[in-house]
N, CA, C and O of each residue as an XYZ file, in Angstrom:
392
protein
N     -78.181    -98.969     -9.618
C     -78.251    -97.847    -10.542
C     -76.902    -97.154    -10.659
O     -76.691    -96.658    -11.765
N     -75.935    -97.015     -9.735
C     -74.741    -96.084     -9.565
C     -73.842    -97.087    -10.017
O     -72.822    -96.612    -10.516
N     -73.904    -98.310     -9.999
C     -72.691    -99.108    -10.870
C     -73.151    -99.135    -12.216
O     -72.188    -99.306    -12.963
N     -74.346    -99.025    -12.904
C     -74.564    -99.013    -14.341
C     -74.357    -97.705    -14.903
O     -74.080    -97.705    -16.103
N     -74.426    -96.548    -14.303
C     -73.738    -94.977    -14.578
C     -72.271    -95.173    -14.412
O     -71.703    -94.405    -15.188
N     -71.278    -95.997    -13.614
C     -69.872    -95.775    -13.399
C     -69.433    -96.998    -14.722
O     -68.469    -96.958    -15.486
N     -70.334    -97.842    -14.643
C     -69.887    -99.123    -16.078
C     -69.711    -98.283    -17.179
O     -68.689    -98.187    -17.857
N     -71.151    -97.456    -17.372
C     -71.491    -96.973    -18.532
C     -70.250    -95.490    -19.226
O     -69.979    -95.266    -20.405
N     -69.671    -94.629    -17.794
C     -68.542    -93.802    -17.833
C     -67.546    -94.711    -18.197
O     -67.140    -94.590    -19.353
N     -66.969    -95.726    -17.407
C     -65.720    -95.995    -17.974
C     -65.858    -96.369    -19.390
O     -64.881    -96.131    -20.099
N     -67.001    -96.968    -19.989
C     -67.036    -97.448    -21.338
C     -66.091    -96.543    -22.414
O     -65.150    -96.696    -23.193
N     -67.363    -95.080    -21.712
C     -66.900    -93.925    -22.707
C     -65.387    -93.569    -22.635
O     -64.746    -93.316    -23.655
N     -64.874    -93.560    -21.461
C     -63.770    -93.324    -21.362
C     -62.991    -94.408    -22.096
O     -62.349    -93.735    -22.901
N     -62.752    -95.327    -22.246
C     -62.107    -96.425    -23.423
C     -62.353    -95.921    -24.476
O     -61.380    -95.607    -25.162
N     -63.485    -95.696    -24.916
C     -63.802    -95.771    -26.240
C     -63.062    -94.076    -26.775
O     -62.673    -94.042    -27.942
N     -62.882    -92.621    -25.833
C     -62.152    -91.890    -25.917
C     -60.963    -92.260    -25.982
O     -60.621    -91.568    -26.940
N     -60.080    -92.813    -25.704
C     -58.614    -93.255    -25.447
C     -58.412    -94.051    -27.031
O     -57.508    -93.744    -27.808
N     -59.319    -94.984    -27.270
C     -59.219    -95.323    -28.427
C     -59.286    -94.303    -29.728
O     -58.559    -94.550    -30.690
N     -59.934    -93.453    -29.744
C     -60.241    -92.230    -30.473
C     -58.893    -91.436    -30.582
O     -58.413    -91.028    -31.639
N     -58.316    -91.267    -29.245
C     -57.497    -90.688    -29.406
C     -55.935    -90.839    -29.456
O     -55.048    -89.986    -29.486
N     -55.889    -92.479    -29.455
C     -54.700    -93.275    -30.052
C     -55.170    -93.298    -32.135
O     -54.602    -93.764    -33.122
N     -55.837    -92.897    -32.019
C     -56.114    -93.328    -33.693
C     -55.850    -91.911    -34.295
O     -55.462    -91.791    -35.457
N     -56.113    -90.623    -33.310
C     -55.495    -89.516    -34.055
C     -54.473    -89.355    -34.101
O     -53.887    -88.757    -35.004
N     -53.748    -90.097    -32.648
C     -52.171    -89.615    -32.818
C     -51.497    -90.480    -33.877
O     -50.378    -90.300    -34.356
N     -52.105    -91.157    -34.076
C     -51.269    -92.575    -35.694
C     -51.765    -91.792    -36.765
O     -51.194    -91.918    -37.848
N     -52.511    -91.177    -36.691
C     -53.216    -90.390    -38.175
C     -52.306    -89.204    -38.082
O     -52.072    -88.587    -39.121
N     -51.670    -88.746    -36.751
C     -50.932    -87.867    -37.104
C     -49.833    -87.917    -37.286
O     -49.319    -86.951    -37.850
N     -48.955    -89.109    -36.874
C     -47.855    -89.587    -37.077
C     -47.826    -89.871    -38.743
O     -46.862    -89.793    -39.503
N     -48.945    -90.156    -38.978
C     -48.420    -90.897    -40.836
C     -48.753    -89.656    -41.535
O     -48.081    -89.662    -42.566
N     -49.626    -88.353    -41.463
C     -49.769    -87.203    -42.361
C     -48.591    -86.527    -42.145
O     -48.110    -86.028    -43.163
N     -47.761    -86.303    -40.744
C     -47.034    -85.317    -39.977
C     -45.860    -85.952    -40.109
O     -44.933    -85.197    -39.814
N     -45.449    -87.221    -40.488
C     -44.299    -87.437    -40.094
C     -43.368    -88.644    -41.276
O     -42.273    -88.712    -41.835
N     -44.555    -89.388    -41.172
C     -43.714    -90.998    -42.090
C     -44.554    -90.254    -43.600
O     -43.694    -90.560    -44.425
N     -45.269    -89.763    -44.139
C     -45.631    -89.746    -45.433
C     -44.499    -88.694    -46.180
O     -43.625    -89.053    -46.968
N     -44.752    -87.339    -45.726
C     -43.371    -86.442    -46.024
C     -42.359    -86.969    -46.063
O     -41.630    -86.462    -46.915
N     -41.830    -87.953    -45.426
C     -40.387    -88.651    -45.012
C     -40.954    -89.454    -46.604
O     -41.121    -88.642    -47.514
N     -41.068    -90.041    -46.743
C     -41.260    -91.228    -47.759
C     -41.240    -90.323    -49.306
O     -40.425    -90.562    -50.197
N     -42.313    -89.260    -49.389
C     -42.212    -88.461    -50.700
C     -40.383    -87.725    -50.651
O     -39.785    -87.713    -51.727
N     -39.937    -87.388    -49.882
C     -38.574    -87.052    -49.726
C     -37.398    -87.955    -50.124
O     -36.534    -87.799    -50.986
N     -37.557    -88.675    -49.487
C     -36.844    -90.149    -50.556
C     -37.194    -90.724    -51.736
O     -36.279    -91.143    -52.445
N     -38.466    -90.849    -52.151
C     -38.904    -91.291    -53.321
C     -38.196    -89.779    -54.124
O     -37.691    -90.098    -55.201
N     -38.091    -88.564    -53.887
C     -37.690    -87.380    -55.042
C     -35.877    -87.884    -55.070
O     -35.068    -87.930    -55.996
N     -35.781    -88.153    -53.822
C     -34.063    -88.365    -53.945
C     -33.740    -89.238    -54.564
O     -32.767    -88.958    -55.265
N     -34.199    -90.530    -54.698
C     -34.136    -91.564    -55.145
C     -34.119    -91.659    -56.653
O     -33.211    -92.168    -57.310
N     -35.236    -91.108    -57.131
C     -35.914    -90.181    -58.953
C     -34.430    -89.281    -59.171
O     -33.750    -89.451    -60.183
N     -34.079    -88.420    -58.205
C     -32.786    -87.367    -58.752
C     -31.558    -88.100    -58.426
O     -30.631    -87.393    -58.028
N     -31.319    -89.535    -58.517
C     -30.354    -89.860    -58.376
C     -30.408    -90.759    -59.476
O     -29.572    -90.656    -60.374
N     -31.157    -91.493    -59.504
C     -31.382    -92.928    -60.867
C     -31.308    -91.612    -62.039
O     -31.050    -91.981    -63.185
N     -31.508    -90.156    -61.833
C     -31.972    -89.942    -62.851
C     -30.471    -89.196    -63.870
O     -30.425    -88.919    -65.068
N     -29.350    -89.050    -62.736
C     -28.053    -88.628    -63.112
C     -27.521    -89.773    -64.215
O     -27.674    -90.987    -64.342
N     -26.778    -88.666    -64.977
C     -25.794    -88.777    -65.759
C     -24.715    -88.448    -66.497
O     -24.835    -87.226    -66.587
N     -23.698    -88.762    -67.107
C     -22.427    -88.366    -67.391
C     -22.576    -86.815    -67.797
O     -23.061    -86.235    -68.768
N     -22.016    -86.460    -66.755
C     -21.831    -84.338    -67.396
C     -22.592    -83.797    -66.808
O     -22.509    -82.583    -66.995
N     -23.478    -84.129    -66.032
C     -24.195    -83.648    -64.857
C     -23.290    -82.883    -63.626
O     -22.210    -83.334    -63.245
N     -23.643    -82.190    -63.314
C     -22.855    -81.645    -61.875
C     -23.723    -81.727    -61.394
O     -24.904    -81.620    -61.727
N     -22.819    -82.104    -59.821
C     -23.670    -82.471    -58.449
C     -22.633    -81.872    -57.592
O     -21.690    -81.124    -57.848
N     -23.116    -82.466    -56.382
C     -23.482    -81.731    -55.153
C     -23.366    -82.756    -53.983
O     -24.373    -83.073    -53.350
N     -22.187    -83.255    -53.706
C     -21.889    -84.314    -52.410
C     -20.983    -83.916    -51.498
O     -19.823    -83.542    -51.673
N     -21.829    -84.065    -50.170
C     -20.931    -83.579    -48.980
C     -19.859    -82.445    -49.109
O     -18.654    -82.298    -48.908
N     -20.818    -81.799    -49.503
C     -20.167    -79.683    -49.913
C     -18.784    -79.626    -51.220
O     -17.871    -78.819    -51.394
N     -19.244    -81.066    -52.055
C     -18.427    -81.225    -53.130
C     -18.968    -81.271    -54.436
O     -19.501    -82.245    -54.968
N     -18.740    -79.827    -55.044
C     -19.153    -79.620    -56.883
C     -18.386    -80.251    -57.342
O     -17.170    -80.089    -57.244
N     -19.089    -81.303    -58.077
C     -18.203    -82.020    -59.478
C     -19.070    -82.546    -60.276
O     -20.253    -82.826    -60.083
N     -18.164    -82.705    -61.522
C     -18.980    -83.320    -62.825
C     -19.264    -84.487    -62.859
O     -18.206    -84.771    -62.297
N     -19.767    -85.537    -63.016
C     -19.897    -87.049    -63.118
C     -19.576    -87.384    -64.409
O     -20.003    -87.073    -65.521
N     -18.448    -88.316    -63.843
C     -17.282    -89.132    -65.290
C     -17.942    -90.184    -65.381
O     -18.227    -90.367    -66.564
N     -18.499    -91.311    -64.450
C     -19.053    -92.663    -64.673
C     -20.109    -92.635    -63.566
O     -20.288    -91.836    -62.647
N     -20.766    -93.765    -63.935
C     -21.588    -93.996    -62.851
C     -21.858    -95.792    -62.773
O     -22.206    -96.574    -63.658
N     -21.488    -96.042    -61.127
C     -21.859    -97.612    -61.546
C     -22.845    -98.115    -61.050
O     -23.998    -97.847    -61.387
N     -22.520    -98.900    -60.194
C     -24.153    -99.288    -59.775
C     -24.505    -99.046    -58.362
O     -25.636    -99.413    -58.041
N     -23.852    -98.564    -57.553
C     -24.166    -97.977    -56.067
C     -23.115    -96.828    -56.164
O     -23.294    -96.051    -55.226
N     -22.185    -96.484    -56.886
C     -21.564    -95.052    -56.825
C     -21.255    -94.472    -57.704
O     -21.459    -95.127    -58.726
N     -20.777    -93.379    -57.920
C     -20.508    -92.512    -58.931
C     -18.957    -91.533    -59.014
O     -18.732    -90.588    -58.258
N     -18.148    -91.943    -59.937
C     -17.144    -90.848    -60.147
C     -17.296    -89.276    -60.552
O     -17.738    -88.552    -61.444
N     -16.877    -89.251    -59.757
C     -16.395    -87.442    -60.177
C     -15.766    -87.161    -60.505
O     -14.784    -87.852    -60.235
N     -15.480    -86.017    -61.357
C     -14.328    -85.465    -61.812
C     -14.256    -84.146    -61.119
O     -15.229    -83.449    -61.407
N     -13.200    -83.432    -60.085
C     -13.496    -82.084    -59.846
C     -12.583    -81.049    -60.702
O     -11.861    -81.469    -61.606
N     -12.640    -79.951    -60.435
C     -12.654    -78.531    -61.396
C     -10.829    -78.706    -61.985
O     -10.328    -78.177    -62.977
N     -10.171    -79.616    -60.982
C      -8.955    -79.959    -61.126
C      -8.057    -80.803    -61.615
O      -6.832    -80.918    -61.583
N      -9.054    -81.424    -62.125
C      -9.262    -82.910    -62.756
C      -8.943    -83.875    -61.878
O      -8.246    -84.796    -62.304
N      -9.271    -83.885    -60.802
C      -8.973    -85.275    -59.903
C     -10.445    -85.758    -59.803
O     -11.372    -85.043    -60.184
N     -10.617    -86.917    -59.309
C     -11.725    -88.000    -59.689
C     -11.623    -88.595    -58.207
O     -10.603    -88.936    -57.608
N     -12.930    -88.627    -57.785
C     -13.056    -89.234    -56.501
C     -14.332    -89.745    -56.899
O     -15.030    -89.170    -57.734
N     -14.814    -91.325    -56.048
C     -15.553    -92.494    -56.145
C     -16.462    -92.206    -55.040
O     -16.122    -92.399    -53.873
N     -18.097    -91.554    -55.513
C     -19.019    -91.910    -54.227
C     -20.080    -92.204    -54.227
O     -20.744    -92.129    -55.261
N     -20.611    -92.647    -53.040
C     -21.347    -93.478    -53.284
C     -22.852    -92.503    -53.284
O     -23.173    -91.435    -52.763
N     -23.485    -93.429    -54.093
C     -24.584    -92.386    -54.883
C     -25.743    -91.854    -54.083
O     -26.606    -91.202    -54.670
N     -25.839    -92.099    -52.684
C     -26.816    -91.982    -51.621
C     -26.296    -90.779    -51.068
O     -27.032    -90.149    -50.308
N     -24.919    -90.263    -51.369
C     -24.700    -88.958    -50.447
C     -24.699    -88.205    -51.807
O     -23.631    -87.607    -51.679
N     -25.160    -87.843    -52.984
C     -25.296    -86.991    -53.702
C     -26.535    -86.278    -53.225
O     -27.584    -86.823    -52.881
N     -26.290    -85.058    -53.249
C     -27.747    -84.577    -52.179
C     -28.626    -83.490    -53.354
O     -29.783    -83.090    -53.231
N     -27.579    -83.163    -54.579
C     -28.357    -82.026    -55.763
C     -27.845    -82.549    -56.933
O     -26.789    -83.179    -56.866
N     -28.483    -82.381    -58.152
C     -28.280    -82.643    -59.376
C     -28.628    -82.340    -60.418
O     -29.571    -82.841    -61.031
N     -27.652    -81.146    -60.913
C     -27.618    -80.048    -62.001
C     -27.430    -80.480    -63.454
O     -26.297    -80.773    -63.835
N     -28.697    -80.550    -64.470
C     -28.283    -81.099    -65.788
C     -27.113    -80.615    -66.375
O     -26.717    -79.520    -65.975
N     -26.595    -81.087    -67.076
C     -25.286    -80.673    -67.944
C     -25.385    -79.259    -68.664
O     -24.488    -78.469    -68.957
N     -27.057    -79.176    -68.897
C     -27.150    -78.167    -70.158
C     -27.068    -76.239    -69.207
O     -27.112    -75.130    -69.741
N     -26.925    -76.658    -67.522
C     -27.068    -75.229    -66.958
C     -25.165    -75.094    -66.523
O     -24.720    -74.067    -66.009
């Protein structure tokens, strides 16, 4: 009788542990990887979505965008010098018309 009560505890106890590996993954993907993913998918949208005369916003640098190619983007700054970057560190992106 006392080994089918200690079988029957550890069961539960597995079957808790399992329960509670499945919240911490449920909380890892609401709490952690889903936010992460909508955050890149907006960066990703505000970057495909630049274009010529736009001002942006890279590594604490305002400038206008002169070209854009296919992994980076020229700038033009307030001085007219033109620097080449690459389009993953543009972090804001102001339409032309503000």
């Amino acid at each position: 009788m006392l080994g089918f009560i200690l079988a029957a505890a550890q069961e539960q106890n597995m079957v808790q542990t399992f329960i509670m590996f499945g919240i911490l993954i449920l909380f890892g993907y609401f709490l952690i990887w889903r936010p992460e993913q909508k955050r890149r998918k907006k960066m990703h949208n505000l970057r495909s979505g630049m274009k010529v005369g736009d001002k942006v916003t890279a590594m604490g640098i305002v400038a206008e965008v002169a070209e854009i190619k296919d992994n980076t983007v020229i700038v033009q700054n307030i001085d007219g010098s033109k620097l080449e970057m690459i389009k993953a560190s543009v972090t804001e992106v102001l339409d032309s018309s503000n």
